[in-house]
N, C-alpha and C positions, 0 to 999 in steps of 0.2 A: 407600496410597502417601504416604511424606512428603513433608512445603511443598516440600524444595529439589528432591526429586526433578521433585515437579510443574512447578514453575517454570523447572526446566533445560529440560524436556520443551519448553516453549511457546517457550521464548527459542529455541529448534533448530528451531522448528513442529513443530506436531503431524504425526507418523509422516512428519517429514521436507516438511510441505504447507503454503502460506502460503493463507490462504484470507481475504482481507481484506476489511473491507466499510467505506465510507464511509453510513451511511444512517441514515433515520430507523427507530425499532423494533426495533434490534440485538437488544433479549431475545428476539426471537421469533426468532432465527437459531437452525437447527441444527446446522451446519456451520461456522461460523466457526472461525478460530485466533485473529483477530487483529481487533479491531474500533477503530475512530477515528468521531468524537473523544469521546464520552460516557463522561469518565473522572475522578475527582479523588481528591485525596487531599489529610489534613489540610494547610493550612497554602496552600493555593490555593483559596480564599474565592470567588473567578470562578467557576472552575470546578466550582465547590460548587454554587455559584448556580444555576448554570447546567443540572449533571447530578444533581440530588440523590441521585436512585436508583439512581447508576451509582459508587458507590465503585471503586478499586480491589480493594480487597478481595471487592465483589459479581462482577468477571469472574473474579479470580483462583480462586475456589471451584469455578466452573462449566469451568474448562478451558479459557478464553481469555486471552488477554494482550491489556487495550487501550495503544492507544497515543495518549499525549496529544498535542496541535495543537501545534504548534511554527510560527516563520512563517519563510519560507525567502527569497526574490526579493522577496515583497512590502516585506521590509525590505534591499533591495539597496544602499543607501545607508549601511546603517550600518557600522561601520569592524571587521574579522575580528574583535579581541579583545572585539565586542560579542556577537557571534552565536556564540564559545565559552562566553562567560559565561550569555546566554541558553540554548541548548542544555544547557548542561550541569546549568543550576541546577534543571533536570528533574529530576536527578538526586538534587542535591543534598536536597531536599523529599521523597523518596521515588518518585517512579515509576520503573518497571520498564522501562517502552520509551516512546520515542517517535516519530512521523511529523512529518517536517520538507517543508512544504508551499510553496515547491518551489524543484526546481533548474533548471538551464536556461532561461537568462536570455537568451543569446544576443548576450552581451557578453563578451568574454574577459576582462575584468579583472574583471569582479562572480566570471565562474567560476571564475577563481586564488582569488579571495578565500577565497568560500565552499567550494570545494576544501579548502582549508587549516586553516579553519575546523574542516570536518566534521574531517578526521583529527585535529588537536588535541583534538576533543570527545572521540573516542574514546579518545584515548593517556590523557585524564584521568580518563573514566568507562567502561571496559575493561566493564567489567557491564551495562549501559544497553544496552536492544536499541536503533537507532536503521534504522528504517524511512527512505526517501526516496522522495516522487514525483517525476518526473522530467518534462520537458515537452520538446516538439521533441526534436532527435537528438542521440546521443549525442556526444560530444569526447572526446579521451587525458586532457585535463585532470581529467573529473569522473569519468570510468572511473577513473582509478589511484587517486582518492579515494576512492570507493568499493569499491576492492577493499582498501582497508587501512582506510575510518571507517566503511562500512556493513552492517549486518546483511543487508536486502532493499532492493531496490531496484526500484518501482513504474511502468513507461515507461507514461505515456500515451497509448491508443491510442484518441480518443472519435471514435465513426465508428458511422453508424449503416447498415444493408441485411443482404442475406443474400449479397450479392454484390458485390464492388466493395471491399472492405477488405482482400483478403487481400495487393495490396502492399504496403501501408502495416505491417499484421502482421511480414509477411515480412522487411520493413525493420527493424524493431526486433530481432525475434530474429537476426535476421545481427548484427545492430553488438554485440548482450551474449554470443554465442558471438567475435567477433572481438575483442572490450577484453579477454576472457577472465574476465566475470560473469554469463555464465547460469545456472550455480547456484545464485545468492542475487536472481535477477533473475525478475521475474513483470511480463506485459501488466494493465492496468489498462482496462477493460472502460465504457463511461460508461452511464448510464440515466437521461437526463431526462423523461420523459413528462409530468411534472409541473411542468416549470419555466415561466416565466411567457414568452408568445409572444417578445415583444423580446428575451428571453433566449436562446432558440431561435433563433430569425433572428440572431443575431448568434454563435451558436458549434455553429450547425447541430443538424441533431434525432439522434440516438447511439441506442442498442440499444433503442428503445421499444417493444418486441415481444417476447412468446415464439420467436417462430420466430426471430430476430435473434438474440436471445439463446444459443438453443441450438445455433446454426449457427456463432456466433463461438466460444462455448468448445468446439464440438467441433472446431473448426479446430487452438486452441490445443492439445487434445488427441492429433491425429493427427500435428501438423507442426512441435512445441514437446514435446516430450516432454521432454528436458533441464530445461527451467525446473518448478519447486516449486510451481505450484500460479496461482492466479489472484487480481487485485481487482478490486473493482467501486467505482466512483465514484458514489455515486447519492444524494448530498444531497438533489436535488429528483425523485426516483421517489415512482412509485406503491406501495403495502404489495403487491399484486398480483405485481408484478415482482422487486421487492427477494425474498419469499420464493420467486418461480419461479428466481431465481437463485441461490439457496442450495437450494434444492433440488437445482440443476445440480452443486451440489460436493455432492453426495451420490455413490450408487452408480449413479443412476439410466442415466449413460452411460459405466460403467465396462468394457461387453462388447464395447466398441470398436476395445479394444487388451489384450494380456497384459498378465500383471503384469510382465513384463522390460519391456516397451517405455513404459508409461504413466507421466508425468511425475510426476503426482497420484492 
């Protein structure tokens, strides 16, 4: 298969599936399409630094596409023609996609802003896959953004039990079937097990379980068919989990649903 073929492939996700993973140990996924942030390429010396063994080049061979960190809200202050010049100078250096971390500020003027922002990036760099995760609920503002600047688009849903999440769920895929992006639109899944207590107390304990785990994406599975696949947030998980999770984007609970009906 040739580069371009390949790389169209990944920028479309694989077999049409966004299978995303925030975490530590990406090479030992087998499931991925899409992996953040362990990515660099010449001429970003950081990020070199930082990932040595994770060239672009090292996922692009393997049949992922990663997506390098981008900063989204946390720079809500700087002024729109910063945050095109930033986003896009991804571009410009070479990388192939990126995750802009995050949207949903819950201020209407940051959200016009960066609204604006995003679609300018795209009018400029059309080729740049550009991922977003998204926080609290959605708005017409950042929805009509995203159905013209973004590739995928990540809600997150970090809530942990086997029971008790499925409104919060149910809420997000209502609002990306009703902005009219649930096709480029996937629930984002959290896994802290490993994050430090004060951390935990203060943004609650998320999918730190097998059973949690496999109860949430089968949710997504049965009641989300529409959306393209799943991410998983899990900076501070356990290697235990992370690969019980990527396991879950395997085949293992595909006898759930036909092939007509299954999202993923």
């Amino acid at each position: 298969m040739g580069a371009f073929l390949i790389l169209s492939l990944l920028l479309a996700g694989a077999e049409g599936r966004f299978l995303v993973f925030w975490c530590p140990w990406p090479d030992e996924l087998k499931h991925a399409t899409h992996i953040t942030p362990q990515v660099w390429v010449e001429g970003d010396e950081g990020a070199k630094r930082r990932y040595l063994r994770f060239s672009q080049k090292f996922w692009l061979e393997r049949g992922v596409l990663p997506l390098r960190w981008m900063g989204g809200v946390c720079y809500k202050d700087k002024p729109e023609g910063w945050f095109v010049s930033y986003w896009s100078g991804a571009f410009k250096i070479g990388y192939r996609g990126i995750a802009i971390d995050e949207f949903g500020s819950g201020d209407e003027s940051v959200d016009e802003k960066m609204a604006r922002a995003l679609v300018r990036t795209k009018e400029l760099c059309p080729e740049l896959f550009i991922a977003v995760w998204h926080a609290g609920g959605l708005n017409e503002v950042l929805a009509r953004a995203y159905r013209r600047g973004a590739d995928l688009v990540m809600l997150e849903a970090y809530v942990g039990g086997k029971k008790g999440f499925e409104k919060l769920f149910s809420q997000k895929v209502e609002a990306a079937r009703r902005f009219g992006i649930v096709s480029k639109t996937i629930l984002a899944l959290g896994i802290n097990d490993r994050a430090e207590e004060r951390y935990r107390r203060q943004w609650g304990e998320w999918a730190n379980s097998e059973e949690e785990l496999e109860t949430q994406v089968r949710w997504i599975r049965e009641n989300a068919p529409d959306m393209p696949g799943v991410a998983f947030f899990a900076s501070s998980a356990s290697r235990r989990l992370v690969l019980f999770a990527d396991k879950l984007c395997g085949d293992d609970l595909r006898e759930t649903r036909s092939d007509d009906e299954r999202g993923y």
